[in-house]
C-alpha positions as CSV (number, residue, x, y, z in Angstrom):
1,X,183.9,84.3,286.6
2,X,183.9,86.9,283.6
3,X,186.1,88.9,285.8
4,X,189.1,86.8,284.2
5,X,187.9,88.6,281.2
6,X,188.1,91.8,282.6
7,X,190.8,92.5,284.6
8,X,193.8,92.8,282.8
9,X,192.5,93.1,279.0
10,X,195.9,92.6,277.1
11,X,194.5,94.6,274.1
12,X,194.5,97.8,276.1
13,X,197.4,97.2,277.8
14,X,199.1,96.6,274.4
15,X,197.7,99.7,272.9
16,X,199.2,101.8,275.5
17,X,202.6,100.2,276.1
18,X,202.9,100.5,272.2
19,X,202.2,104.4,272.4
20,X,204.4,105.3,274.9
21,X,207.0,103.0,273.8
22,X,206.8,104.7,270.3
23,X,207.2,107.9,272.3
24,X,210.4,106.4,274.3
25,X,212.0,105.4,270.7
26,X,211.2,109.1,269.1
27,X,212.7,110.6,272.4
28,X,215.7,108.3,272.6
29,X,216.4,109.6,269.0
30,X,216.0,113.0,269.1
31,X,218.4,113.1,272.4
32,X,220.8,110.3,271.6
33,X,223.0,110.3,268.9
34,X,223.4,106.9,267.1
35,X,227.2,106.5,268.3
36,X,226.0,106.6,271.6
37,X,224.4,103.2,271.0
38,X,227.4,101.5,270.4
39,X,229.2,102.6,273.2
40,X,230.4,99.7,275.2
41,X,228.0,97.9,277.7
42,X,229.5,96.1,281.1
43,X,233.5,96.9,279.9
44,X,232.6,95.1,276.6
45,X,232.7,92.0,278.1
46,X,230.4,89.5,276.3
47,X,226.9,89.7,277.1
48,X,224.5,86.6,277.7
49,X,221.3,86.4,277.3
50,X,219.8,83.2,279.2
51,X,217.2,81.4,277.7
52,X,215.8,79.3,280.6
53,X,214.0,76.5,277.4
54,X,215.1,74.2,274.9
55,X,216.8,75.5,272.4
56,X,214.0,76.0,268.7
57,X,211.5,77.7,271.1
58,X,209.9,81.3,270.3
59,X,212.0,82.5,273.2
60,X,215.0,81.2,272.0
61,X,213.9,82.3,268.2
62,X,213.8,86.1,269.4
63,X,216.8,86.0,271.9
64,X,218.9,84.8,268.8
65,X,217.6,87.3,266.3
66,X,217.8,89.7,269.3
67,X,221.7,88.7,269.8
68,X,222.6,88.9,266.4
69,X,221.0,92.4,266.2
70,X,222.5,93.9,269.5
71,X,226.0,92.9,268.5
72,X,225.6,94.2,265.1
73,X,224.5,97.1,265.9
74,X,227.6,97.3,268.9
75,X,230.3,95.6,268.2
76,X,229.8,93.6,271.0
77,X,230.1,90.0,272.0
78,X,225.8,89.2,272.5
79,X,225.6,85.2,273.2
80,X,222.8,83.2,273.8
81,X,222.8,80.3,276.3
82,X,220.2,78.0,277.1
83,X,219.3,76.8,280.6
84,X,216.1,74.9,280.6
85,X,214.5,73.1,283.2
86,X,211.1,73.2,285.4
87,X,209.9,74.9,282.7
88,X,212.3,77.8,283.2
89,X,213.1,77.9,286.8
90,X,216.6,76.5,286.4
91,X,217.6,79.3,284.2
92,X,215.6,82.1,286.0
93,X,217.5,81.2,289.5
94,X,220.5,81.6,287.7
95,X,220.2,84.6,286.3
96,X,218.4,85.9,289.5
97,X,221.3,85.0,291.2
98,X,224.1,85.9,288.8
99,X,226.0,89.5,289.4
100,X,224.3,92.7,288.8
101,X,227.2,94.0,286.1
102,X,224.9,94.0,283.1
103,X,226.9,90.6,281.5
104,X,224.0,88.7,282.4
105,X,220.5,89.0,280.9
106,X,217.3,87.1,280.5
107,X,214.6,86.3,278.3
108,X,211.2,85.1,279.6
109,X,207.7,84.7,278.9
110,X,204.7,84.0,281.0
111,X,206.2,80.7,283.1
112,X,208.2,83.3,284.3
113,X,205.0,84.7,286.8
114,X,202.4,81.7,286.2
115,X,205.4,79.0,287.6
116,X,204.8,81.4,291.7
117,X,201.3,80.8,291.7
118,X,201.5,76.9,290.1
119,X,204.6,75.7,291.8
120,X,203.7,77.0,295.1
121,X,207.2,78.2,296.2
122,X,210.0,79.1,293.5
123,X,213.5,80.3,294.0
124,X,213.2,83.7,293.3
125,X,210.5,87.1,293.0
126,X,209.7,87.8,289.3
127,X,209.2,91.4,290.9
128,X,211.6,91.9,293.6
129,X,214.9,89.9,292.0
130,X,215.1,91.3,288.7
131,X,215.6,94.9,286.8
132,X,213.1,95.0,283.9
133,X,214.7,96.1,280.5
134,X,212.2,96.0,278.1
135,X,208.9,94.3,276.8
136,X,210.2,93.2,273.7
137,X,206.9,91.6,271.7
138,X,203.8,90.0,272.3
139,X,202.4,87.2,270.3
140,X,198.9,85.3,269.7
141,X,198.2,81.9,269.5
142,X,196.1,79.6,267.2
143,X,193.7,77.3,268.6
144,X,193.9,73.6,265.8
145,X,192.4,70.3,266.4
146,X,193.4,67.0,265.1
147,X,190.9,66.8,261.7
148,X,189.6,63.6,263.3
149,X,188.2,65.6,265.8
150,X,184.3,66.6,264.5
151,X,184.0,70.1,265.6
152,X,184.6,72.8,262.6
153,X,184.2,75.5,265.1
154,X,184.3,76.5,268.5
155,X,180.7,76.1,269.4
156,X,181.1,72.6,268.0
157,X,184.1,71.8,269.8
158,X,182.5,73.3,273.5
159,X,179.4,71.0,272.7
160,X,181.7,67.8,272.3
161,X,183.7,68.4,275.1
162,X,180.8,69.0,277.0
163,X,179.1,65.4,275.8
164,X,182.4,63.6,276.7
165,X,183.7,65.1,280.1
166,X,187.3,64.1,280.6
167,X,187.6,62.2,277.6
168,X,189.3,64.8,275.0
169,X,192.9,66.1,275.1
170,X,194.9,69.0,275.3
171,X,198.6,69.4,274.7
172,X,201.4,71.9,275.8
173,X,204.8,71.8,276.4
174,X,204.9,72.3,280.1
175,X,202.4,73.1,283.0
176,X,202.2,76.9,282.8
177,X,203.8,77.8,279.5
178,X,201.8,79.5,277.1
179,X,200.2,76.2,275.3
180,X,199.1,75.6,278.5
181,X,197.3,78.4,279.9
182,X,195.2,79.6,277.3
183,X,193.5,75.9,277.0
184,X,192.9,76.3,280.9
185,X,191.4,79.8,280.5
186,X,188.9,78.1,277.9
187,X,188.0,75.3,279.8
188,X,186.8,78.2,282.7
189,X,184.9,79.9,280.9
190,X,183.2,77.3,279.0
191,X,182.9,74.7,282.1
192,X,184.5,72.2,280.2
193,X,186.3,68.8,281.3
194,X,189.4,68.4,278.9
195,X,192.7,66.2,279.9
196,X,195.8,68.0,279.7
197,X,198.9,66.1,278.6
198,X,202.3,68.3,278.9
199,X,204.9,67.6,276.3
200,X,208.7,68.9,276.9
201,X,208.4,71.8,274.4
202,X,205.9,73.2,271.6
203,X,207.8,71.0,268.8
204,X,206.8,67.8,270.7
205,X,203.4,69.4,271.7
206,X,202.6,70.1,267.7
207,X,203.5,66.6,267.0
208,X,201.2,65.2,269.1
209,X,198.5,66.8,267.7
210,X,199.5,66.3,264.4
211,X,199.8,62.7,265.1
212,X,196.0,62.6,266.9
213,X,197.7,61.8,270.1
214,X,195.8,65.1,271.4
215,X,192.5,66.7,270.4
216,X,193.7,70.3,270.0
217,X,196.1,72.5,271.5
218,X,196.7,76.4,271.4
219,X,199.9,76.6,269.1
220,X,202.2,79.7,268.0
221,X,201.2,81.1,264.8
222,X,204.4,80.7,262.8
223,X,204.4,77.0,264.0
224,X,200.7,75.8,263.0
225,X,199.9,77.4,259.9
226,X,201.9,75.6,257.6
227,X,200.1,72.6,258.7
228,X,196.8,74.0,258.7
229,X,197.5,75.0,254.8
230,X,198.3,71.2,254.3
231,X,194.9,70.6,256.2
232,X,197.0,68.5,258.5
233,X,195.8,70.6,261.6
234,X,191.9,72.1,261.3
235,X,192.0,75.5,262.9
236,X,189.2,76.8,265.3
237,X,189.9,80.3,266.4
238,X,193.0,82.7,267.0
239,X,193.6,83.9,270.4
240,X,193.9,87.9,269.6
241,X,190.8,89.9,269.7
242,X,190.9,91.3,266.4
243,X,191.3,88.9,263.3
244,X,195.0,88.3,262.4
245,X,196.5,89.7,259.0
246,X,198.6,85.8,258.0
247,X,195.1,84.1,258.6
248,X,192.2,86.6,258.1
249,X,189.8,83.6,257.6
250,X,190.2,82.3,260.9
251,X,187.7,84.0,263.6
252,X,189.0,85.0,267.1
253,X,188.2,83.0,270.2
254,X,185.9,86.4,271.1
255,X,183.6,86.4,268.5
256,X,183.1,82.6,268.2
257,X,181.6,82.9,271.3
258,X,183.8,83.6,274.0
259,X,183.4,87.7,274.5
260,X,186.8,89.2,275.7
261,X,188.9,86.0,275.7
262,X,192.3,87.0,274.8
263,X,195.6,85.6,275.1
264,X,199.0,86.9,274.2
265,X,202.3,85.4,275.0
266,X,204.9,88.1,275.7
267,X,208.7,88.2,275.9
268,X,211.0,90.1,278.4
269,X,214.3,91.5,278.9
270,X,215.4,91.3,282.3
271,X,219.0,92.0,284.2
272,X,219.5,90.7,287.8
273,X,218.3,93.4,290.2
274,X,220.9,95.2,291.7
275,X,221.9,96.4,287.5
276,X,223.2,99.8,287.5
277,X,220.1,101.9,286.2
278,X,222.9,103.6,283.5
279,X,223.6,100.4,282.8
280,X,220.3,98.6,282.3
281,X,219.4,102.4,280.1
282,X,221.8,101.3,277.7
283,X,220.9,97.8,277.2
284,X,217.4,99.3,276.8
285,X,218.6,101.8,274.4
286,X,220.3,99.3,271.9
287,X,217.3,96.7,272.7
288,X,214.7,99.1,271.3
289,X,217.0,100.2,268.2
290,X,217.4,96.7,267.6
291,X,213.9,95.4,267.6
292,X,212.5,98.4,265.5
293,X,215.1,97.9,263.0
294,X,212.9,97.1,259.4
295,X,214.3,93.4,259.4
296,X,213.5,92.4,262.9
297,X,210.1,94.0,262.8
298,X,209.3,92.1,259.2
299,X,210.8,89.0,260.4
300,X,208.4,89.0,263.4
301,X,205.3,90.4,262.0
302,X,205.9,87.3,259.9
303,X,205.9,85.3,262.1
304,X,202.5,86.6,263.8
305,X,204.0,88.9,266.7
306,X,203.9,92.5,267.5
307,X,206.9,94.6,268.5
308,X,206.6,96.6,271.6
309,X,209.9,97.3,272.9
310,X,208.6,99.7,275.3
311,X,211.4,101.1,278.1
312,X,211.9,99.2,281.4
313,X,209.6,101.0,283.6
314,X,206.4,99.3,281.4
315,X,207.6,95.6,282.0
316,X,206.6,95.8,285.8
317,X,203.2,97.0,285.2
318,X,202.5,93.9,282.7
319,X,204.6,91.2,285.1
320,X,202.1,92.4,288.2
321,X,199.4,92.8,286.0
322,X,199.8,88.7,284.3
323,X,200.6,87.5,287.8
324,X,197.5,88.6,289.4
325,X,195.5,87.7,286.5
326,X,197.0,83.9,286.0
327,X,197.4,83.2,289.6
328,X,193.4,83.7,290.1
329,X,192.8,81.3,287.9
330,X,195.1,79.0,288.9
331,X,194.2,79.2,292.7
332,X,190.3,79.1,291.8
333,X,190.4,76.0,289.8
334,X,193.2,74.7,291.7
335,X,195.4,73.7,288.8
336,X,198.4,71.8,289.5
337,X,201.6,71.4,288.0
338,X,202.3,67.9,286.4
């Protein structure tokens, strides 16, 4: 089944969705003047972005940072508001369903695609009912195990799951988020029997690790390391396919033995579909100036994410892309949500 491998390799994708939207940003500048970016968006009514998760996520971390930037750099009204539920339908429907004026917006991450495949039927098309804006960042994850657990590396911990099928744990913070998937992609590849126990969020998902509740579980950079430092968590491998800058010790899933595994989590800004193309163009326009800004790329690369903010066109390529990719492996190992 290397073919999950293959098909969509994020690193490539990344690479070229960085270029071009370096392009779009040095274009944008060179024919838009700086006032033109502050020019009111939907009347200057005040713009929400939905966040369909608990509040302290890393989509609700960038939306907020995102808001705060956008209406800086405006002078408009950018709110946040949080809508969680079935790990992000609730808010999706709404904003899928809310009208197409541009005062309604949405941040999303890979629940938004995975949730069609896993839920069977869901209340909207991640293609067909939304207007993409712009593929804001992507962002690796950290694969840590309880230090209980006796594996120091990923060979070690593949042979021990191996000699106790079904008896070591997983943790996430929802069927199909990104704590989820990645430990699902591993267990395909390696033909491994692990127990997966969904949490309602990352926060309670670290916990249980930390607490030995679970074995491991694939955890955002900016979340773990501080408790790998304290040797709290034991880390395995990171899910990029290059070695990561804020922990250059730790090997990559690919070269502990697992060639090509890679795994990003990504963040979108979507409208409703039906958004006045002029209208989504200048959300895009201040959306791009505000994630290349120097404090919101620094604050980010801190926390272990890349900025892309590439122009809306590029967000459909990488939603049909992640939905064919995830929903193969959901279909041929027949994971359900629970």
């Amino acid at each position: 089944m290397n073919h999950f491998v293959q098909a969509v390799p994020m690193r490539e994708r990344r690479r070229s969705l960085a270029g071009a939207a370096l392009c779009a940003v040095v274009a944008a500048a060179a024919s838009l003047p700086a006032a033109a970016l502050a020019q009111p968006i939907a009347g200057g009514k005040t713009i929400r972005i939905v966040v369909p998760f608990p509040p302290g996520g890393s989509v609700d971390v960038i939306a907020r940072l995102l808001a705060a930037r956008m209406a800086e750099l405006s002078g408009q009204n950018y709110l946040v508001e949080n809508r969680s539920g079935a790990t992000g339908v609730i808010g999706t429907e709404y904003v899928a369903r809310a009208a197409p004026d541009g005062t309604t917006l949405m941040m999303n991450t890979l629940p938004f695609v995975v949730n069609v495949p896993l839920m069977g039927k869901v209340p909207y098309d991640p293609i067909r009912d939304f207007a993409p804006v712009s593929l804001l960042a992507t962002s690796p994850a950290m694969l840590v195990v309880h230090p209980s657990v006796p594996a120091r590396n990923l060979k070690e911990l593949i042979a021990l799951a191996k000699a106790k099928p079904g008896r070591m744990t997983f943790s996430s913070s929802g069927s199909g988020s990104n704590l989820h998937i990645p430990a699902e992609f591993m267990k395909m590849l390696t033909q491994t029997d692990m127990v997966h126990v969904p949490y309602k969020g990352g926060g309670p998902a670290l916990t249980a690790v930390l607490g030995g509740e679970v074995d491991l579980s694939f955890i955002s950079l900016v979340a773990v390391l501080p408790h790998v430092e304290s040797r709290r968590l034991r880390s395995i491998a990171v899910t990029s396919l290059k070695r990561l800058p804020l922990s250059p010790d730790v090997p990559t899933m690919a070269e502990s033995g697992l060639p090509g595994f890679e795994f990003s989590a990504w963040f979108v800004l979507m409208a409703p579909a039906g958004t006045p193309a002029a209208t989504v163009g200048a959300i895009n326009q201040l959306a791009v100036r505000a994630m290349q800004s120097p404090d919101m790329r620094d604050r980010l690369t801190k926390e272990g994410a890349e900025v892309l903010a590439t122009p809306p066109e590029q967000v459909t390529a990488l939603l049909k892309g992640e939905l064919a990719r995830w929903t193969r492996l959901i279909r041929e190992n027949n994971i359900k949500p629970e």
